[in-house]
C-alpha positions in Angstrom: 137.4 77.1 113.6 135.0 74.8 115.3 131.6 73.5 113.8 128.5 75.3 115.1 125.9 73.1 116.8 122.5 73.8 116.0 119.9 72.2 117.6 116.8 70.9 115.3 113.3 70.5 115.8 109.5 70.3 113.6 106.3 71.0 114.8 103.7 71.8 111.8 100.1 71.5 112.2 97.3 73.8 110.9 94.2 73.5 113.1 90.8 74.0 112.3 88.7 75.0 115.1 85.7 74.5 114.0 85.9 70.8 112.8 84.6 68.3 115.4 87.2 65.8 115.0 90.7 65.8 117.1 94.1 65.0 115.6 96.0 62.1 117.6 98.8 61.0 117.4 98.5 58.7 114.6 97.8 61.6 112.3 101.1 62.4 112.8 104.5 61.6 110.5 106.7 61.9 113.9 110.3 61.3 113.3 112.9 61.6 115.8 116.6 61.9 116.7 119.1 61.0 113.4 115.5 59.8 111.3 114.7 63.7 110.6 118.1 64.0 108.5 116.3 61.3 106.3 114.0 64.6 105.1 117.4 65.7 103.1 116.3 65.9 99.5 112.6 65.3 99.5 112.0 69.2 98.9 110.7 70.2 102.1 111.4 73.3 104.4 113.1 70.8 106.7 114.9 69.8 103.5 115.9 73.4 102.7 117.4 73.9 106.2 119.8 70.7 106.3 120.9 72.2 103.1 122.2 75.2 104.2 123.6 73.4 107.5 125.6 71.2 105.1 127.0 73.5 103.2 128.0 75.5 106.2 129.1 72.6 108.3 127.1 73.0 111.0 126.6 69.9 113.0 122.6 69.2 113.6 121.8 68.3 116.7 118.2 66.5 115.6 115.5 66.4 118.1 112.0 65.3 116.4 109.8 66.5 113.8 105.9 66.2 114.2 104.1 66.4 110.9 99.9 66.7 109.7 97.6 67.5 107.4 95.5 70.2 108.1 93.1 69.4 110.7 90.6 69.4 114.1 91.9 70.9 117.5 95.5 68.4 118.2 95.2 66.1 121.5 97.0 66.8 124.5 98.7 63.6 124.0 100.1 65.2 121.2 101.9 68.2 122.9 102.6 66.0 125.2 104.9 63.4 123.0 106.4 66.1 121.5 107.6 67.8 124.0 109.5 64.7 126.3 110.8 64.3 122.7 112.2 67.5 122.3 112.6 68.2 126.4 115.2 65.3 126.8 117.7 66.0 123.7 117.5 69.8 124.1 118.1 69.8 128.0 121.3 67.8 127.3 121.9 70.0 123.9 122.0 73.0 126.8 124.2 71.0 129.4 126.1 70.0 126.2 126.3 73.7 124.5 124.9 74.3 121.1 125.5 77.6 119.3 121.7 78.0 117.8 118.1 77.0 118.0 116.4 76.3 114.3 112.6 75.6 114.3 110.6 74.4 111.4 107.2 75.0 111.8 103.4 76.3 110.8 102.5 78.6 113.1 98.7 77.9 113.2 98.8 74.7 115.8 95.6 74.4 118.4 95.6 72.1 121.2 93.0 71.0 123.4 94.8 73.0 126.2 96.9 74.9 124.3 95.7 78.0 121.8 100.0 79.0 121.1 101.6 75.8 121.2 104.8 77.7 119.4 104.9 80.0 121.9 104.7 77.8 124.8 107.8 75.7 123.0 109.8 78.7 122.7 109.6 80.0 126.0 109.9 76.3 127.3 113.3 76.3 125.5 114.2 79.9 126.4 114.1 78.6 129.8 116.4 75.8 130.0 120.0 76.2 131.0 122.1 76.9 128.0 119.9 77.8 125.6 118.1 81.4 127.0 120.4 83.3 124.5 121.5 81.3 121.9 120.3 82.7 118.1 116.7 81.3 117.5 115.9 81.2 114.0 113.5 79.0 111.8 110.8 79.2 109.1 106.9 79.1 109.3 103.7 79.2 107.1 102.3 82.1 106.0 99.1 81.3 107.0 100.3 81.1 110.9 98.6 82.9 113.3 101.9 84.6 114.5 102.0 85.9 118.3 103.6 88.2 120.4 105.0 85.1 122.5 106.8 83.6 119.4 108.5 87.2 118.4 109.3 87.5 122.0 111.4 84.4 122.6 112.8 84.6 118.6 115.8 86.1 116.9 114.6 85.7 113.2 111.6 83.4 112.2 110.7 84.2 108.2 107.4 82.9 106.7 107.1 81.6 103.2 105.9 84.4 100.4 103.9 83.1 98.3 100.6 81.3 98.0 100.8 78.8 96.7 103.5 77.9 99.1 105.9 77.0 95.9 108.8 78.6 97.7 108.6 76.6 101.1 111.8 74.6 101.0 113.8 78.0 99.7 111.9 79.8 102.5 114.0 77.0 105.1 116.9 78.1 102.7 116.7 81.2 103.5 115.9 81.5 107.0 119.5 79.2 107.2 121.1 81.9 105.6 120.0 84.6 108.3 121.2 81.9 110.9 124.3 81.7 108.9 124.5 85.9 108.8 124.0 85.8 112.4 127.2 83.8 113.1 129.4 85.6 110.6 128.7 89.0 112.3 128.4 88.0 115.5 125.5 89.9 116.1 122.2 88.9 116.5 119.0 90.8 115.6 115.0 90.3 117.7 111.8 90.1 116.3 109.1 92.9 116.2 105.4 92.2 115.5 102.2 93.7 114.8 98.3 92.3 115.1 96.1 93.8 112.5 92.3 94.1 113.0 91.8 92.4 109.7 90.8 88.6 109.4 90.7 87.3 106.1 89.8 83.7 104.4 92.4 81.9 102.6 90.7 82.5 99.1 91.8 86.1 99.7 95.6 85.4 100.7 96.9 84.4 97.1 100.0 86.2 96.4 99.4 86.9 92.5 96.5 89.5 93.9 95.3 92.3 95.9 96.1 92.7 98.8 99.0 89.7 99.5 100.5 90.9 95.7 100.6 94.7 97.0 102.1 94.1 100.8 105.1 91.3 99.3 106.0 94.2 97.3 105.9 96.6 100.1 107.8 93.9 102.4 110.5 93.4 99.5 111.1 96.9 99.3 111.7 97.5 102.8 114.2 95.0 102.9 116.1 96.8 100.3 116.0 100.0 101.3 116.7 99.4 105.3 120.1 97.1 105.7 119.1 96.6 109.6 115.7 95.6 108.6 116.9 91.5 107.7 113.5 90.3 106.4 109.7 91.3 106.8 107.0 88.7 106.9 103.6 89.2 105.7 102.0 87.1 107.4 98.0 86.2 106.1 96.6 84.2 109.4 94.7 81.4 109.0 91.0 82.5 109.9 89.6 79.3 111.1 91.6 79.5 114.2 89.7 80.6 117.7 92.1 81.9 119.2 92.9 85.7 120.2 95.6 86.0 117.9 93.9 84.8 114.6 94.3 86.7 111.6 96.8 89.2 109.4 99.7 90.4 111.1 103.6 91.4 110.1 106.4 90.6 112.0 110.4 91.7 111.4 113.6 90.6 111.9 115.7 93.6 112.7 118.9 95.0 114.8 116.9 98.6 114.4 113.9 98.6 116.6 113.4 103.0 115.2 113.3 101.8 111.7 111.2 98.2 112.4 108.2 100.8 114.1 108.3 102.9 110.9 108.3 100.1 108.5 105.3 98.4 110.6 103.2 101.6 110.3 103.4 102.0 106.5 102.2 98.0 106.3 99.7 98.5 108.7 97.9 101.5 106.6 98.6 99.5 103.4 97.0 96.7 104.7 93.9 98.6 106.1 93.3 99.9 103.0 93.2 97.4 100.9 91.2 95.0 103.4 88.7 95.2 101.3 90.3 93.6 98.7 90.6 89.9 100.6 86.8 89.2 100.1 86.5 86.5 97.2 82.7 86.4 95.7 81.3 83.0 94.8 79.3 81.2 92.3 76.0 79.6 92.9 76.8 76.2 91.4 73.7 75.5 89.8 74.0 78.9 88.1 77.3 78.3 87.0 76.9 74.8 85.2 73.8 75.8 83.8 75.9 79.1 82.1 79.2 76.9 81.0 77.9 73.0 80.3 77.1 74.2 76.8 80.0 75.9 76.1 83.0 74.2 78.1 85.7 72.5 76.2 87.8 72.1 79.5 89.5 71.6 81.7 87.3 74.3 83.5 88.3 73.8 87.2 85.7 74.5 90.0 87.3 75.4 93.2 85.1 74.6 96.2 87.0 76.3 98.9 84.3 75.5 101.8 85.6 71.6 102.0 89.4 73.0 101.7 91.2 70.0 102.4 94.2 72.6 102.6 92.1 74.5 105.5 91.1 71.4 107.4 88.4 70.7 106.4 87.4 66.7 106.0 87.5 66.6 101.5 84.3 64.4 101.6 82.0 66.8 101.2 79.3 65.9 98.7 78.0 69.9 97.8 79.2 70.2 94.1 79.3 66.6 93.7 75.3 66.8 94.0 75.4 69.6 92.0 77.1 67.9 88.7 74.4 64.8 89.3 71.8 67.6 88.5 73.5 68.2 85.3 74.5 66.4 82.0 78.0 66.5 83.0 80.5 64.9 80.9 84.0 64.1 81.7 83.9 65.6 85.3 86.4 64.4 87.8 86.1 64.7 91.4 88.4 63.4 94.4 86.8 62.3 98.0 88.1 61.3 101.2 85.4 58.2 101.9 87.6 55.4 103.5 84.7 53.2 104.4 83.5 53.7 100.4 87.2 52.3 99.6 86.5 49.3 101.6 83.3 48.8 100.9 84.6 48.1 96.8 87.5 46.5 97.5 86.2 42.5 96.9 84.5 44.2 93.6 86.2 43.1 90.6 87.7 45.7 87.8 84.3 47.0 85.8 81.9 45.6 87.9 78.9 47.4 89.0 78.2 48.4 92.7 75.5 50.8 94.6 77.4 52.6 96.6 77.4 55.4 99.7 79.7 57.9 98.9 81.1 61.0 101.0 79.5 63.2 103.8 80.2 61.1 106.8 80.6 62.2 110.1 80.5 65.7 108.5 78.1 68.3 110.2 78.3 70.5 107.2 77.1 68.1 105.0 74.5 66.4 103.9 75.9 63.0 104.2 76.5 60.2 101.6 75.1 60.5 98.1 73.9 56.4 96.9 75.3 55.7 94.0 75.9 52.7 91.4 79.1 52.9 90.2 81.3 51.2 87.8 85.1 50.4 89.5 87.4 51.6 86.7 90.7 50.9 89.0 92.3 50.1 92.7 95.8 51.7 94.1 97.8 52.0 96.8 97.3 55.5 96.9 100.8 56.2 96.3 102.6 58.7 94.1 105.2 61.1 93.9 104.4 65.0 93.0 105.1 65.8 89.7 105.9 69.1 91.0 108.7 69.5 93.5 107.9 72.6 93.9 104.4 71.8 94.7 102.8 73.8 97.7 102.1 70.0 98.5 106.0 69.6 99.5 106.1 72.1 102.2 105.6 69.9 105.0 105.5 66.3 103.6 108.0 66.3 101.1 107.9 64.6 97.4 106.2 61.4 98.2 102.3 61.2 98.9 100.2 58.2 100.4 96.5 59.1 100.0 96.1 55.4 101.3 94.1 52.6 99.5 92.3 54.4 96.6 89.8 53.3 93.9 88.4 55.5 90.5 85.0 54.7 90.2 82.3 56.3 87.2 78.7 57.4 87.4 77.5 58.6 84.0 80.1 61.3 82.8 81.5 61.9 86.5 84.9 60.2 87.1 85.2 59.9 91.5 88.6 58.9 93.2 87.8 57.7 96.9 90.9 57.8 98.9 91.4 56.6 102.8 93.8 59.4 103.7 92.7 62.8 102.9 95.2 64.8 100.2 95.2 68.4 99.1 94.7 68.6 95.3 98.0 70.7 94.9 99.4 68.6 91.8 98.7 66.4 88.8 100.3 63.6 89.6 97.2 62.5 92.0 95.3 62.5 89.0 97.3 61.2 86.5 98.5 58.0 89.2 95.1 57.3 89.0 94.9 57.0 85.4 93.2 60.4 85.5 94.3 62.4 82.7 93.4 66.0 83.4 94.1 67.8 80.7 91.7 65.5 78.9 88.8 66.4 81.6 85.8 68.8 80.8 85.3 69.6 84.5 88.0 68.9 87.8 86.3 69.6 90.9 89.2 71.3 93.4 88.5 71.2 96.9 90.8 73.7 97.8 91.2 77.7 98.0 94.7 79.0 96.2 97.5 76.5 96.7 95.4 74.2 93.3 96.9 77.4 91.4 100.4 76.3 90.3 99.6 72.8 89.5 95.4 73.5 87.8 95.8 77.1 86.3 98.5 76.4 83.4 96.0 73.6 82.3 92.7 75.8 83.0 90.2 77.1 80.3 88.3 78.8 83.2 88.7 78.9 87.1 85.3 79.5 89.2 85.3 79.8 92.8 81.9 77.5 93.9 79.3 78.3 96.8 79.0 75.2 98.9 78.4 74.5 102.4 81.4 73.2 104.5 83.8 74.7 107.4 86.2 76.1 105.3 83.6 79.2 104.8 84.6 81.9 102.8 83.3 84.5 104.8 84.5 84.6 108.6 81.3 85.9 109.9 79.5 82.9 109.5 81.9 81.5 112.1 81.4 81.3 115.7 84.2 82.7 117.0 84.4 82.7 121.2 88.2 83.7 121.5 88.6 86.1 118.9 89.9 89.7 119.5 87.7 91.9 118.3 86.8 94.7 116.3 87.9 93.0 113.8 87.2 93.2 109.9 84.9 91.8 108.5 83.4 90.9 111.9 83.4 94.8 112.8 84.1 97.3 110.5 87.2 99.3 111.0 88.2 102.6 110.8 90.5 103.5 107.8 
């Protein structure tokens, strides 16, 4: 029996449309040709994949992998290196013959030019010689913005399931595996999709609650009760997106297209119902540390979802951080994105005393920088590796983390790490390689939405979600949305 040829590429980039800056190419972890097996082991859904291909012998035929954080609209230039990358070795991969198309990818990607990059790779591919009808199978973020152009030209893309993304590398595993079915039966299944009306934030998409907790369930019980039905994806959205096809949707992967319609209808209603349910309330945080400084024993986490780092947004925003100099905070810790702050302390020696502007630039949310003397406690390379494999951090970048040259610096009771490179606070190791011990913290300021959970919540004497201006907002009307189908809830209201 001869090995199966699959043909390999990565695009994965969550774009935030309402953030002036533009992602270049230097944003990007771009690896091409034979460098993308190098991923094997490091725990990411590229990871997961090669796994399975292993085990199953399946020769990869690697093309690139482009790889960001969370970010502004992506430059053309972008798009554009991708492609000829992935143009050249999948033209000869169709001349050649390959059995199979994988894709590893996000599923919320904006270009300048582009609102459905996925799509528009898809159909590029389904047009080449040799590869119109191969199986295309692959994995994707639940927070995509899923479209009817990347069901069309797909056999059986599966999104991750929970939020945190903790099952990201298993989600590759196990969209493998259907690739894997595929072969052994010889038969190969389509995708079905459906928009919903529904738009919600990320703070509403955690999978341990109403209404993500409620439609998993739903999704998981489909799948056991209908054998032609080979895996349902509930997929949130991600609601910073312009673009027509922002927001909730499911999509299935199914050799029945009689039982996919029926199955879609019962998630639709579900999901109406419970739309309600997405909409987080906030804390005002003056309020708040006025109500819990006397009585917090810590760690009590405040989770600032507006500056999101996970969403896109910059991470320098200086909202709570104003709001804990109000107060007689002790033993608060806060992480911001200030590269010019990092090299503006970098000739200070260890415990010296500096004034300081820290945070808000070239943010149009924000106030801007906060002037502050501070003592430098310690200098890094910004380097660590999660604590957490399973860290909703490992997705897309694997197990080791550059937050670039970082410094901890103190102001009265409030511990700061400055970093160059933006990270997502999705595990304690960026705390603790900083000589941050958070368990030992009063107050840890989390500028993110749900993915903190797995790493912050075992630790947590109390979790408060904080009002604070930034582009991450927690309620979509506040956005102003050009491309946006519409109605749409909580734009429009909805009929039930």
């Amino acid at each position: 029996m001869t090995s199966k040829r699959v043909l390999f590429a990565g695009l994965f980039h969550e774009t935030h449309c309402f953030t002036p800056d533009i992602t270049g190419l230097a944003d990007f972890r771009i690896e091409r040709g034979d460098a993308v097996l190098d991923r094997r082991g490091d725990g990411s859904q590229i990871d997961g994949f090669i796994e399975v291909a292993d085990r199953e012998g399946w020769e990869i035929v690697p093309a690139c992998s482009y790889t960001a954080m969370p970010s502004g609209r992506v430059d053309d230039v972008v798009w554009a290196s991708f492609w000829a990358d992935l143009d050249a070795i999948a033209e000869r991969a169709g001349r050649e013959g390959v059995d199979a198309i994988y894709l590893s990818l996000h599923g919320a990607m904006v270009t300048q030019s582009l609102d459905d990059p996925e799509g528009e790779m898809i159909a590029r591919l389904r047009a080449m010689p040799g590869l119109a009808d191969v199986p295309l199978f692959g994995v994707f973020d639940l927070h995509a913005n899923f479209t009817p152009a990347m069901a069309s030209g797909a056999s059986g893309l599966v999104c991750y399931r929970e939020n945190p993304h903790i099952d990201a590398r298993e989600s590759g595993v196990r969209a493998a595996k259907l690739l894997a079915r595929c072969f052994r039966q010889n038969r190969v299944p389509r995708m079905v999709s459906r928009k919903l009306p529904l738009l919600w934030a990320p703070t509403g998409t955690g999978t341990a609650d109403s209404p993500m907790r409620d439609l998993e369930a739903m999704a998981r019980r489909i799948e056991a009760e209908e054998p032609a039905i080979w895996a349902v994806n509930v997929v949130a959205g991600f609601s910073y997106a312009d673009v027509a096809d922002a927001g909730v949707s499911f999509s299935l992967v199914t050799t029945d297209l009689a039982k996919a319609d029926a199955a879609l209808d019962l998630l639709e209603d579900r999901a109406v119902a419970l739309r309600g349910r997405a909409l987080v309330a906030e804390h005002d945080p003056d309020a708040l540390l006025a109500r819990i400084l006397p009585i917090a024993k810590g760690p009590v986490v405040l989770v600032e979802p507006s500056d999101n780092i996970g969403g896109g947004a910059p991470g320098n925003g200086t909202g709570l951080l104003r709001a804990l100099l109000r107060h007689p905070v002790e033993d608060a810790a806060i992480v911001i994105d200030d590269a010019e702050a990092v090299s503006a302390l970098a000739a200070a020696p260890i415990g010296s005393v500096t004034a300081v502007a820290i945070g808000g630039r070239d943010n149009p949310f924000d106030d801007g920088p906060v002037q502050l003397d501070v003592q430098l406690v310690s200098r890094s390379d910004g380097k660590f590796d999660l604590e957490d494999i399973n860290s909703h951090l490992a997705a897309s970048v694997g197990r080791h983390i550059d937050m670039g040259p970082s410094v901890v610096v103190r102001h009265g009771g409030i511990t700061i790490l400055l970093t160059t490179r933006k990270t997502p606070p999705f595990d304690l190791g960026q705390l603790r390689s900083q000589g941050i011990i958070p368990e030992k913290m009063k107050l840890i300021v989390v500028k993110a939405a749900v993915a903190h959970r797995r790493a912050y919540d075992p630790i947590a004497a109390g979790s408060y979600t904080v009002a604070t201006r930034g582009p991450c907002t927690n309620d979509p009307r506040l956005l102003p949305y050009s491309k946006l189908r519409r109605p749409i809830f909580p734009l429009d209201e909805i009929p039930l």
